[in-house]
N, CA, C and O atoms as a Tripos MOL2 file, in Angstrom:
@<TRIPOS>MOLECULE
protein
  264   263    66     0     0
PROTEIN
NO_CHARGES

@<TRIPOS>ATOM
      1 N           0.8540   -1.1700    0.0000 N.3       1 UNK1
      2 CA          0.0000    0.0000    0.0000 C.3       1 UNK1
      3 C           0.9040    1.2380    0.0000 C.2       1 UNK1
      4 O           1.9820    1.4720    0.5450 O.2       1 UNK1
      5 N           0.1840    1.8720   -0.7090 N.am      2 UNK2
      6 CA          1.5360    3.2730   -1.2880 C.3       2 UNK2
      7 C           0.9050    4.1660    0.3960 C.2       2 UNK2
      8 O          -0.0120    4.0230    1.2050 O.2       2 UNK2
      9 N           2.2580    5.2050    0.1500 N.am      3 UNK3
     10 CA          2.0940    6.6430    1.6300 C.3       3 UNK3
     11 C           0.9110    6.9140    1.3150 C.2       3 UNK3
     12 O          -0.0390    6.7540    2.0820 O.2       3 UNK3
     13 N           0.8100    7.4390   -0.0640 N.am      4 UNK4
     14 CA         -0.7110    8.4930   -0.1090 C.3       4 UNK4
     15 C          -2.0080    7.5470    0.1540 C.2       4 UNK4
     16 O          -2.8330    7.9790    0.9590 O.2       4 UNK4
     17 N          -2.2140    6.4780   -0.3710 N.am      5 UNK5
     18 CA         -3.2560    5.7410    0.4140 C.3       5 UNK5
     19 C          -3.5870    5.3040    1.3180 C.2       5 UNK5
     20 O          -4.7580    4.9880    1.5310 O.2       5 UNK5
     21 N          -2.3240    5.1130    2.3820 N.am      6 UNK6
     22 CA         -2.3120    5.2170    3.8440 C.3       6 UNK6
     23 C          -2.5410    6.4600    4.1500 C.2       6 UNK6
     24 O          -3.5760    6.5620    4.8090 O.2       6 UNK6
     25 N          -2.0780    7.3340    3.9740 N.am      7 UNK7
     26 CA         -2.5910    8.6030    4.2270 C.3       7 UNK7
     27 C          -4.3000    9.2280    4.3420 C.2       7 UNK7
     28 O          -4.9690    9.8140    5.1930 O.2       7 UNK7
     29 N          -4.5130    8.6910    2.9070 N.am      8 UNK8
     30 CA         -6.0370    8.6550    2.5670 C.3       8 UNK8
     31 C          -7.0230    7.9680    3.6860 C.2       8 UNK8
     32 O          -8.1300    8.4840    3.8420 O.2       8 UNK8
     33 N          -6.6940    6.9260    4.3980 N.am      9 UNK9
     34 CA         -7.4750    6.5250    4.9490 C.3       9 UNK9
     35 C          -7.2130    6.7580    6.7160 C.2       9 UNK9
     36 O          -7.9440    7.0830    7.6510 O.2       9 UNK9
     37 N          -6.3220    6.5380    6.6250 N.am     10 UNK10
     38 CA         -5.9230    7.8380    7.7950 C.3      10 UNK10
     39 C          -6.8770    8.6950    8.2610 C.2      10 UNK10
     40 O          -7.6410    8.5930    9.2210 O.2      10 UNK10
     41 N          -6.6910    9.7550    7.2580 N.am     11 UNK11
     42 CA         -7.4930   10.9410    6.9900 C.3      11 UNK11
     43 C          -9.4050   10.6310    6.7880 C.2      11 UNK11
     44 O         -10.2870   11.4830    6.8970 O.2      11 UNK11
     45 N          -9.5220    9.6220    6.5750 N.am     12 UNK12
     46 CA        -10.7590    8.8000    6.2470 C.3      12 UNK12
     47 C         -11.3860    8.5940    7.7930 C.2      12 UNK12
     48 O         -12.5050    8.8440    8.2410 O.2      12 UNK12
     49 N         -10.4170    8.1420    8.2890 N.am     13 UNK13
     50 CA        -10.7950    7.7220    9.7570 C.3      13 UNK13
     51 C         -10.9270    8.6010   10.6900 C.2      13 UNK13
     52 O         -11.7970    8.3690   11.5300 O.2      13 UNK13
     53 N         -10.0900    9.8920   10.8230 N.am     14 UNK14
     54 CA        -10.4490   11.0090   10.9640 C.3      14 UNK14
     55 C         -11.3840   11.6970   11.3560 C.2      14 UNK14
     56 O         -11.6210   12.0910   12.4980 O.2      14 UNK14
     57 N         -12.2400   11.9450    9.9070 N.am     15 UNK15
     58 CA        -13.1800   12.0230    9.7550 C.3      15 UNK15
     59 C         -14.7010   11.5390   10.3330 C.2      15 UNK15
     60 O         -15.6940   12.1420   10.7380 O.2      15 UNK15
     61 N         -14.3770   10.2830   10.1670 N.am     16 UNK16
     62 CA        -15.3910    8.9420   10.9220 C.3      16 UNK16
     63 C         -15.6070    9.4910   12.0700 C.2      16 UNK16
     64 O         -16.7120    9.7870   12.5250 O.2      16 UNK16
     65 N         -13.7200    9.7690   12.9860 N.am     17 UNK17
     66 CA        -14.4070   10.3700   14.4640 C.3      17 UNK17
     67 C         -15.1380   11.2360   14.6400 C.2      17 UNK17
     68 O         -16.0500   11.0780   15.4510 O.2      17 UNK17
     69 N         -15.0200   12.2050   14.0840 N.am     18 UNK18
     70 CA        -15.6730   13.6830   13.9380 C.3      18 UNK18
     71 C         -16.9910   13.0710   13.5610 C.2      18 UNK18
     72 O         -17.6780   13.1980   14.5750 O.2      18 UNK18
     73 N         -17.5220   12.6290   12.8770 N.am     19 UNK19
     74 CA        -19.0800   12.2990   12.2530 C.3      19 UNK19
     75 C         -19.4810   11.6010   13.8100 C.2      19 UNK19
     76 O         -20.3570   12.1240   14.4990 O.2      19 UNK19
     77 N         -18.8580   10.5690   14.1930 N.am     20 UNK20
     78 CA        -19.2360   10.3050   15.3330 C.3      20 UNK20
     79 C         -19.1710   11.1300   16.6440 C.2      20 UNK20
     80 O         -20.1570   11.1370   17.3810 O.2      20 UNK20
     81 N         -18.2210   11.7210   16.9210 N.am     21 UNK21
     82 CA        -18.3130   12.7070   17.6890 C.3      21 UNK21
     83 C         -19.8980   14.0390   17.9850 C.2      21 UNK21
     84 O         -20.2300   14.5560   19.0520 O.2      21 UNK21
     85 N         -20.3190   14.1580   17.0700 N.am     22 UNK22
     86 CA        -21.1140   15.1320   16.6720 C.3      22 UNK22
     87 C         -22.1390   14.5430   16.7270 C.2      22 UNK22
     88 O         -23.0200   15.0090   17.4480 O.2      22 UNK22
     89 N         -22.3100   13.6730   16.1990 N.am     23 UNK23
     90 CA        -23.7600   12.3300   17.0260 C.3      23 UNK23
     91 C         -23.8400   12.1910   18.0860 C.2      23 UNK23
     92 O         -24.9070   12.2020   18.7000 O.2      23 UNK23
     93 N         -22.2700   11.9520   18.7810 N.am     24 UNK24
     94 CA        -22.5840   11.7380   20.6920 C.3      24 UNK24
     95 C         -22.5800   12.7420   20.9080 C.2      24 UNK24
     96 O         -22.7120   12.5790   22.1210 O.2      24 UNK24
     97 N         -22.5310   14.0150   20.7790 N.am     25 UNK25
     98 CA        -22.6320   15.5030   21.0690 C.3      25 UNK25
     99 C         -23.7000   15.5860   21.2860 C.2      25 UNK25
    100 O         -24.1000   15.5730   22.4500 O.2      25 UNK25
    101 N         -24.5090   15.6960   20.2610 N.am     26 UNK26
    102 CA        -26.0300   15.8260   20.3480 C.3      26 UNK26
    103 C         -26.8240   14.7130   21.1680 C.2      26 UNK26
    104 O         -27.7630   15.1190   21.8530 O.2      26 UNK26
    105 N         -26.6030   13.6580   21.1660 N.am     27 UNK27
    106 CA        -27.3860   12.6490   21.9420 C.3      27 UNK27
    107 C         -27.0220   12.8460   23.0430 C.2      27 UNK27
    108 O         -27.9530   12.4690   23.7550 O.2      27 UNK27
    109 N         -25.6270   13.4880   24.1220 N.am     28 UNK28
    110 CA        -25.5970   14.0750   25.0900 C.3      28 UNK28
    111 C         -26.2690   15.0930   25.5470 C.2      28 UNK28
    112 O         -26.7340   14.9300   26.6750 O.2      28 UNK28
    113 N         -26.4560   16.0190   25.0720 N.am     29 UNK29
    114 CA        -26.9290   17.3190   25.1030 C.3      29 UNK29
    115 C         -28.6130   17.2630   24.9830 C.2      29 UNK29
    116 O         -29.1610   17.7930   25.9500 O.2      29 UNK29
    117 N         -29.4440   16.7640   24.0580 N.am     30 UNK30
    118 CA        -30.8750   16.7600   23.4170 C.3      30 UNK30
    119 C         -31.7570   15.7850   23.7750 C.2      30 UNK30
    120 O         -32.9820   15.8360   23.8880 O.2      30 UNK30
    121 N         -30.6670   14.5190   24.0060 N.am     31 UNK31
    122 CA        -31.5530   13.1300   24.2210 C.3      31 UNK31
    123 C         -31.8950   11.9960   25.6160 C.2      31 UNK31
    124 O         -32.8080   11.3050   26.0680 O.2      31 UNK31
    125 N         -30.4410   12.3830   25.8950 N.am     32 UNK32
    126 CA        -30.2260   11.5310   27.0690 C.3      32 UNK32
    127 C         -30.4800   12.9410   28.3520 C.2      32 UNK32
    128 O         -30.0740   14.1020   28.3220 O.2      32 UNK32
    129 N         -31.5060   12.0350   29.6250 N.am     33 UNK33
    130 CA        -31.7860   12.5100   30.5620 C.3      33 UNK33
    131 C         -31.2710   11.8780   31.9980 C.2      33 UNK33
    132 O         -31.8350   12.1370   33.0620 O.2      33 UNK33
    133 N         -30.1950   11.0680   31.8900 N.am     34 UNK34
    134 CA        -29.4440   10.4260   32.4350 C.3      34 UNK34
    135 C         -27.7160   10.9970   32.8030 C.2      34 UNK34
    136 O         -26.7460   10.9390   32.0480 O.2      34 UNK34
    137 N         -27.7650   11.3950   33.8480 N.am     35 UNK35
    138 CA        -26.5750   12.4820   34.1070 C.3      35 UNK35
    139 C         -25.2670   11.5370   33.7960 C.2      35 UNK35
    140 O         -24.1620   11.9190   33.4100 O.2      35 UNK35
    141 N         -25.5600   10.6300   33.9810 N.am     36 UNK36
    142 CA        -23.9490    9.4530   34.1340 C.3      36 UNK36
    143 C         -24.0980    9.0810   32.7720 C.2      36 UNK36
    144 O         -23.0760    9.4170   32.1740 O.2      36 UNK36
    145 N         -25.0120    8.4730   31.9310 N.am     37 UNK37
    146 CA        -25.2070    8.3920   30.2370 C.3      37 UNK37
    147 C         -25.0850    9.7560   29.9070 C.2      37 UNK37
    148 O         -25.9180    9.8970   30.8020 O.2      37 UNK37
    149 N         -24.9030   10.7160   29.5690 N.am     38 UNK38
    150 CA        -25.0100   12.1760   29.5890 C.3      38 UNK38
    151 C         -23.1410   12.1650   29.5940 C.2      38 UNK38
    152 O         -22.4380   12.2650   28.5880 O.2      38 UNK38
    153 N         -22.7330   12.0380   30.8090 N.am     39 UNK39
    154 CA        -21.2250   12.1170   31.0960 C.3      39 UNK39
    155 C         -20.3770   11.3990   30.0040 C.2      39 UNK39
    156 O         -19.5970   11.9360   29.2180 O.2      39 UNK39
    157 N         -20.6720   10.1280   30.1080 N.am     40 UNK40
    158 CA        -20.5030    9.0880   29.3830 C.3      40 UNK40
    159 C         -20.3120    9.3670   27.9320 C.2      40 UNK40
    160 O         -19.2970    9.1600   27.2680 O.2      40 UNK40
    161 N         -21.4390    9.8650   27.5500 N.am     41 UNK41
    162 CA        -21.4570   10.0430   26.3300 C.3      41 UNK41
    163 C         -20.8390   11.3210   25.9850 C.2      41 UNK41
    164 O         -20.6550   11.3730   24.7690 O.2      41 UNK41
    165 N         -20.3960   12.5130   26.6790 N.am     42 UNK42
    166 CA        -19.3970   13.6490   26.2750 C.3      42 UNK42
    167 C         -18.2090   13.3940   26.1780 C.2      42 UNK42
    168 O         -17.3070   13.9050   25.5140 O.2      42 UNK42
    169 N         -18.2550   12.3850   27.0340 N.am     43 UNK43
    170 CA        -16.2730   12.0710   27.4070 C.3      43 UNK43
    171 C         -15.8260   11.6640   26.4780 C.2      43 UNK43
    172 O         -14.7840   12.1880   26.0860 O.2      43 UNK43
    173 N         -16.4680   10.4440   25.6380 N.am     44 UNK44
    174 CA        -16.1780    9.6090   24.7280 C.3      44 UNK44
    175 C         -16.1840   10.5450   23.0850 C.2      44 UNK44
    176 O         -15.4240   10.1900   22.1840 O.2      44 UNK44
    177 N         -17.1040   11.6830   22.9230 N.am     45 UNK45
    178 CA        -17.5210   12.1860   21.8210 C.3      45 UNK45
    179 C         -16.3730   13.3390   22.1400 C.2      45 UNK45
    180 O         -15.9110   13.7840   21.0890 O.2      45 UNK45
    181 N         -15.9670   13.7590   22.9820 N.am     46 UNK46
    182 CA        -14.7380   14.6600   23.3070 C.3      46 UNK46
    183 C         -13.1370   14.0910   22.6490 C.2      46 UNK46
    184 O         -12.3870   14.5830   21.8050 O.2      46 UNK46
    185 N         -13.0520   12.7550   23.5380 N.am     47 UNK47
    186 CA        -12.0390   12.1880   23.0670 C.3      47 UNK47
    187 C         -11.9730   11.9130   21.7120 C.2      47 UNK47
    188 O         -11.0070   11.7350   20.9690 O.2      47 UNK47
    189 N         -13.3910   11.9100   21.4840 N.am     48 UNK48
    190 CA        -12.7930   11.3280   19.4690 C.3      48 UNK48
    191 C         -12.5300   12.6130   18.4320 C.2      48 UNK48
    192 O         -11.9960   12.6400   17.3230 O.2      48 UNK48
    193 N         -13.0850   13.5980   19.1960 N.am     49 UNK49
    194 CA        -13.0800   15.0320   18.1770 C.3      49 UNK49
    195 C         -11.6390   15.0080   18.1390 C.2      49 UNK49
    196 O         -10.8710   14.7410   17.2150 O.2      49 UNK49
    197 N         -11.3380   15.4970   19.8940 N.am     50 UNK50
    198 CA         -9.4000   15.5210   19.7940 C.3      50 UNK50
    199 C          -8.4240   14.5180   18.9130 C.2      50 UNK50
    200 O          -7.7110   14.7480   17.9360 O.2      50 UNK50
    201 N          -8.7340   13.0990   19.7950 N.am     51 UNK51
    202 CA         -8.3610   12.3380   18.2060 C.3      51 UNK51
    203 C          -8.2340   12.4620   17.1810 C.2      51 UNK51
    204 O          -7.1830   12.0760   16.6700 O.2      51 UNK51
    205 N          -9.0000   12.9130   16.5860 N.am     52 UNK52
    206 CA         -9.7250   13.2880   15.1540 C.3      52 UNK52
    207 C          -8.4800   14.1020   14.6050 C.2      52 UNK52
    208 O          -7.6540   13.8760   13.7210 O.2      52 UNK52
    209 N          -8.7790   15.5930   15.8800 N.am     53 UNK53
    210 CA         -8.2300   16.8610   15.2870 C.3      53 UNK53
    211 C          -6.5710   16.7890   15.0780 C.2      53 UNK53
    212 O          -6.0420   17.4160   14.1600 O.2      53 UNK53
    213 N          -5.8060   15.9790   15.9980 N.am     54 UNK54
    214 CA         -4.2500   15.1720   16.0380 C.3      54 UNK54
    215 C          -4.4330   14.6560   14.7460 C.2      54 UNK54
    216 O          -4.0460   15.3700   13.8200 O.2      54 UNK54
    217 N          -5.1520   13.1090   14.3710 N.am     55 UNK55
    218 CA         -4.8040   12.4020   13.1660 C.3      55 UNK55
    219 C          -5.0560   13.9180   12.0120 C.2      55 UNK55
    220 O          -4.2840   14.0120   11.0580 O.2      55 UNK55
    221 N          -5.8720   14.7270   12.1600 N.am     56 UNK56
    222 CA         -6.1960   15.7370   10.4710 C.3      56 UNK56
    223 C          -4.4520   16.8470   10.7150 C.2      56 UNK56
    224 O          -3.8010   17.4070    9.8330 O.2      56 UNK56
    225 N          -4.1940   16.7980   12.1590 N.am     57 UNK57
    226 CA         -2.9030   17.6910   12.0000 C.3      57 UNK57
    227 C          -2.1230   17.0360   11.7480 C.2      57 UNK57
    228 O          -1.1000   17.5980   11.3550 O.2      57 UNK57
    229 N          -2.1020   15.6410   11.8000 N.am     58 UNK58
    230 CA         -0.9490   15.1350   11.1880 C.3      58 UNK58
    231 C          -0.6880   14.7620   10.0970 C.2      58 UNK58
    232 O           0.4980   14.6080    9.8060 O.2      58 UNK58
    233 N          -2.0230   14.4150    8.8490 N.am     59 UNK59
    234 CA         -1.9950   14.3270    8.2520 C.3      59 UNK59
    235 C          -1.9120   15.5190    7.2410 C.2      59 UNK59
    236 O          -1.6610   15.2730    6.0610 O.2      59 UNK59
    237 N          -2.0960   16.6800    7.6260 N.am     60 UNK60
    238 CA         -2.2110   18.2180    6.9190 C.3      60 UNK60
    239 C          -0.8840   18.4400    6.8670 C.2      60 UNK60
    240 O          -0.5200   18.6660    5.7130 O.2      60 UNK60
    241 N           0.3090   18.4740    7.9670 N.am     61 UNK61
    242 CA          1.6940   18.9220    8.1980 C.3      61 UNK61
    243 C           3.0110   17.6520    7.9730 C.2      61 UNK61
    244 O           4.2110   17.6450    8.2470 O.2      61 UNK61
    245 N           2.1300   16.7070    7.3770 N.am     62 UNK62
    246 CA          3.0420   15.6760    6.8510 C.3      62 UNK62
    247 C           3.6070   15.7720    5.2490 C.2      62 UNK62
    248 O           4.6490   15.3990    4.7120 O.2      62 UNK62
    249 N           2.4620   16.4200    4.7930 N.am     63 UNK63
    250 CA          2.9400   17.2440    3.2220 C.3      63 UNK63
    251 C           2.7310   16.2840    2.2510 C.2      63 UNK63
    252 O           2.4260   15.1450    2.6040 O.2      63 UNK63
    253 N           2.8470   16.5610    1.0990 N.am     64 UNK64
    254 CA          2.2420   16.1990   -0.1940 C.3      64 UNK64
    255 C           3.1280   14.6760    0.0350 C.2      64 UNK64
    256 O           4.2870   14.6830    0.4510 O.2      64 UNK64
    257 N           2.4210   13.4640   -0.2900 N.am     65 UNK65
    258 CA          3.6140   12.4830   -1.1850 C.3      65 UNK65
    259 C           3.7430   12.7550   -2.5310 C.2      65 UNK65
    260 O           3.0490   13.4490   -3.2750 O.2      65 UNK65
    261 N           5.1640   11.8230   -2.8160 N.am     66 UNK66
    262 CA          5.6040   11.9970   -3.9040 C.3      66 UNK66
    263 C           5.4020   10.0970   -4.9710 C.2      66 UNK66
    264 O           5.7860    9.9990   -6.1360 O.2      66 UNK66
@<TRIPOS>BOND
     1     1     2 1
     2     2     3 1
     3     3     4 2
     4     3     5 am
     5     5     6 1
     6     6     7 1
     7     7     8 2
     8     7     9 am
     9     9    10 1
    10    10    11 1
    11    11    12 2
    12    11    13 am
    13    13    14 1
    14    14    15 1
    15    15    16 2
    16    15    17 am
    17    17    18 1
    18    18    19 1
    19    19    20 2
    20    19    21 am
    21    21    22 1
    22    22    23 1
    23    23    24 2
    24    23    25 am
    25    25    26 1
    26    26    27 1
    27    27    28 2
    28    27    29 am
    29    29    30 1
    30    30    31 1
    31    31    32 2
    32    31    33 am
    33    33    34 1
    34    34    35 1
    35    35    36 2
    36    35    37 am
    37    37    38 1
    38    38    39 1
    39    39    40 2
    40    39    41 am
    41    41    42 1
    42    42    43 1
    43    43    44 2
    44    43    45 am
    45    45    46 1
    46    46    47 1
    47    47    48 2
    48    47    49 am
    49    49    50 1
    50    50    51 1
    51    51    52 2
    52    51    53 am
    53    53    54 1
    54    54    55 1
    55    55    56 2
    56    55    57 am
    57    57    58 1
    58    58    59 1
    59    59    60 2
    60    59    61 am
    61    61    62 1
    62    62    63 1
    63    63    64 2
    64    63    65 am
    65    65    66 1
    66    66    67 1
    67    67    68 2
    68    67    69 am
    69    69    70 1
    70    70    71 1
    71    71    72 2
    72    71    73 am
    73    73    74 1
    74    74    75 1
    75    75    76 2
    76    75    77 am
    77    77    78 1
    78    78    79 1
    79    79    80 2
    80    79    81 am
    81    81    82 1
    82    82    83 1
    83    83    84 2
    84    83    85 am
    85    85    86 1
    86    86    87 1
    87    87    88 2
    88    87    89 am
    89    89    90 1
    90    90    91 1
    91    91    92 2
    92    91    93 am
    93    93    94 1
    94    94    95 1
    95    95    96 2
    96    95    97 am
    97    97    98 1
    98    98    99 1
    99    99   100 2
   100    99   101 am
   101   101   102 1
   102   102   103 1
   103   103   104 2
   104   103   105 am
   105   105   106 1
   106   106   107 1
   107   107   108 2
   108   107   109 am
   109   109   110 1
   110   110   111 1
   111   111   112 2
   112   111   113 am
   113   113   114 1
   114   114   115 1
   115   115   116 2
   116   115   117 am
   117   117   118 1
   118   118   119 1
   119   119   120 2
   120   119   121 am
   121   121   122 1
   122   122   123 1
   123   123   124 2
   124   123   125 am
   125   125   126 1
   126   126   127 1
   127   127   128 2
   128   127   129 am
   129   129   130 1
   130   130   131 1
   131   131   132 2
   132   131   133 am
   133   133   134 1
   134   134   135 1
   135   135   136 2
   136   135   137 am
   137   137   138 1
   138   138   139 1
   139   139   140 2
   140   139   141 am
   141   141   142 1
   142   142   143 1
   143   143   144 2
   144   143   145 am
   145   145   146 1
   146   146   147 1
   147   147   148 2
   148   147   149 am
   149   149   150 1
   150   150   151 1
   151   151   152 2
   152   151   153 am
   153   153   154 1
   154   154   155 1
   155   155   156 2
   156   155   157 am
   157   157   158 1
   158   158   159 1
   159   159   160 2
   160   159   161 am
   161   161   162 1
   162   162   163 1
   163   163   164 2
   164   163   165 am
   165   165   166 1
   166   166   167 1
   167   167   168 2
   168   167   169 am
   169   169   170 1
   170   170   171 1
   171   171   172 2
   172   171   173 am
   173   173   174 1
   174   174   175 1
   175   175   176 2
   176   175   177 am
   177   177   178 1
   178   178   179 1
   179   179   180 2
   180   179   181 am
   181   181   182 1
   182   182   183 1
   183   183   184 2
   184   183   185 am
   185   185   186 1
   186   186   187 1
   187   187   188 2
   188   187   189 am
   189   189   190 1
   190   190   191 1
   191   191   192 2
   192   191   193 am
   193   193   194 1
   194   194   195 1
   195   195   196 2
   196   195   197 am
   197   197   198 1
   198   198   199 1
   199   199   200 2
   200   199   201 am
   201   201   202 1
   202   202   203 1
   203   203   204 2
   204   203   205 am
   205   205   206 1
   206   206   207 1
   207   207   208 2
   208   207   209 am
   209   209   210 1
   210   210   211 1
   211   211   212 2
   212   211   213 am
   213   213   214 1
   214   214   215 1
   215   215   216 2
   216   215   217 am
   217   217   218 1
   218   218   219 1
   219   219   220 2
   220   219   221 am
   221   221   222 1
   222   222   223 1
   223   223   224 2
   224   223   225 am
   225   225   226 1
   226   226   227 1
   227   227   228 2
   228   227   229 am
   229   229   230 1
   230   230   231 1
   231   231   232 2
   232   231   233 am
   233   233   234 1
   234   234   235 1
   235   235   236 2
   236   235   237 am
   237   237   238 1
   238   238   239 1
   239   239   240 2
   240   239   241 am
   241   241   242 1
   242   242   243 1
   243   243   244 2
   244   243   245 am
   245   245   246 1
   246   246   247 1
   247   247   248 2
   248   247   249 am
   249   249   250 1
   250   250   251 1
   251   251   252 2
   252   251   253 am
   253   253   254 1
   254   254   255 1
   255   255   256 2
   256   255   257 am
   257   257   258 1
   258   258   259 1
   259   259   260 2
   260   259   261 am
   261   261   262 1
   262   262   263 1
   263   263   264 2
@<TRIPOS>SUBSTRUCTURE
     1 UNK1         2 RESIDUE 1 A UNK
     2 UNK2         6 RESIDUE 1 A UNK
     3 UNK3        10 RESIDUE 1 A UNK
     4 UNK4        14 RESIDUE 1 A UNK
     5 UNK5        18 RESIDUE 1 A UNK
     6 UNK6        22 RESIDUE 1 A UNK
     7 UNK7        26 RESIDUE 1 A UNK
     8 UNK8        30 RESIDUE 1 A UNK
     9 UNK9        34 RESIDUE 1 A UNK
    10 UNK10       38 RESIDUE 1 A UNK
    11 UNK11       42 RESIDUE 1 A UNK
    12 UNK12       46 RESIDUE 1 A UNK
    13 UNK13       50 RESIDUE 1 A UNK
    14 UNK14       54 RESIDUE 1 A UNK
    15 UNK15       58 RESIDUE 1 A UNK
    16 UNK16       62 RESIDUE 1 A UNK
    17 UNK17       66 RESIDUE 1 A UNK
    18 UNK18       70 RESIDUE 1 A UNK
    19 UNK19       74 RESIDUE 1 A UNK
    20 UNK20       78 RESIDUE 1 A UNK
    21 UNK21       82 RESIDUE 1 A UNK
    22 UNK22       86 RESIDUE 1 A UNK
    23 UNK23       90 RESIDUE 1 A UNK
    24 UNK24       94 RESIDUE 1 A UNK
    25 UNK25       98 RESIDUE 1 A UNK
    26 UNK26      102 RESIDUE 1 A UNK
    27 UNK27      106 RESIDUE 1 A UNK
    28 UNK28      110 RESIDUE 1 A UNK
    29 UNK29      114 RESIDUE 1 A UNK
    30 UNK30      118 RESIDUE 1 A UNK
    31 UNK31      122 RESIDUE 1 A UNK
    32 UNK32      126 RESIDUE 1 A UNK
    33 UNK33      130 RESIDUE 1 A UNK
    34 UNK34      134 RESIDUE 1 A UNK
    35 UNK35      138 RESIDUE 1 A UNK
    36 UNK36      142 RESIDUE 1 A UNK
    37 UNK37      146 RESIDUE 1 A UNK
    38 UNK38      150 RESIDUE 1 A UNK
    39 UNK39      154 RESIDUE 1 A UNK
    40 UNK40      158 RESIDUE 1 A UNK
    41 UNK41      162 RESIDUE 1 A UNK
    42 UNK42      166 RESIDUE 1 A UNK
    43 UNK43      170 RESIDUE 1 A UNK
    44 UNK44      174 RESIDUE 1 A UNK
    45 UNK45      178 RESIDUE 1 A UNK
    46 UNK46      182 RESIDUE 1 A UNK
    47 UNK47      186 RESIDUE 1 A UNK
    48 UNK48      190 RESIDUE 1 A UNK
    49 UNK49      194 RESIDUE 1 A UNK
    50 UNK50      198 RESIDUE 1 A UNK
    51 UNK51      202 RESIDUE 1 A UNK
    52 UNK52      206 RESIDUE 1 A UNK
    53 UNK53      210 RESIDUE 1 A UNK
    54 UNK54      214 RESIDUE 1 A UNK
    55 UNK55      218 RESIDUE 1 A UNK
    56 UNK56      222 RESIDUE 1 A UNK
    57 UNK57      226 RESIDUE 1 A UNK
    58 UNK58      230 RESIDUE 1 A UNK
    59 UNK59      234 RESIDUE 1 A UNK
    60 UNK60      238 RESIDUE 1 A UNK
    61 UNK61      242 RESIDUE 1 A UNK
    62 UNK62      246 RESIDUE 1 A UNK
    63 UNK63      250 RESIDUE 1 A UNK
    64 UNK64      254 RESIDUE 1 A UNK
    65 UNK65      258 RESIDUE 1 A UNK
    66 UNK66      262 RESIDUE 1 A UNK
């Protein structure tokens, strides 16, 4: 598997967190009336944004392949 397609999916996965993140965001916030499901579900949708935002900086400042 070539850099740039590792890269690609990398960056793919990324993404995924963020889509998921933003689902447990809202189902924290709108849906759940359960303070510990509530917790639960920020911590986890927190950790994946940050995740997220590391794998997209690393993949942004790693630079073009060749």
């Amino acid at each position: 598997m070539s850099t740039s397609l590792m890269k690609m999916w990398i960056s793919l996965a990324g993404m995924g967190f963020m889509f998921i993140s933003i689902i447990l965001i809202y189902l924290s916030r709108f849906k759940f009336s359960n303070k510990v499901l509530k917790a639960i579900t920020a911590i986890i949708a927190y950790s994946l944004m940050v995740i997220s935002g590391i794998i997209i900086f690393f993949v942004v400042l790693s630079g073009p392949t060749s």
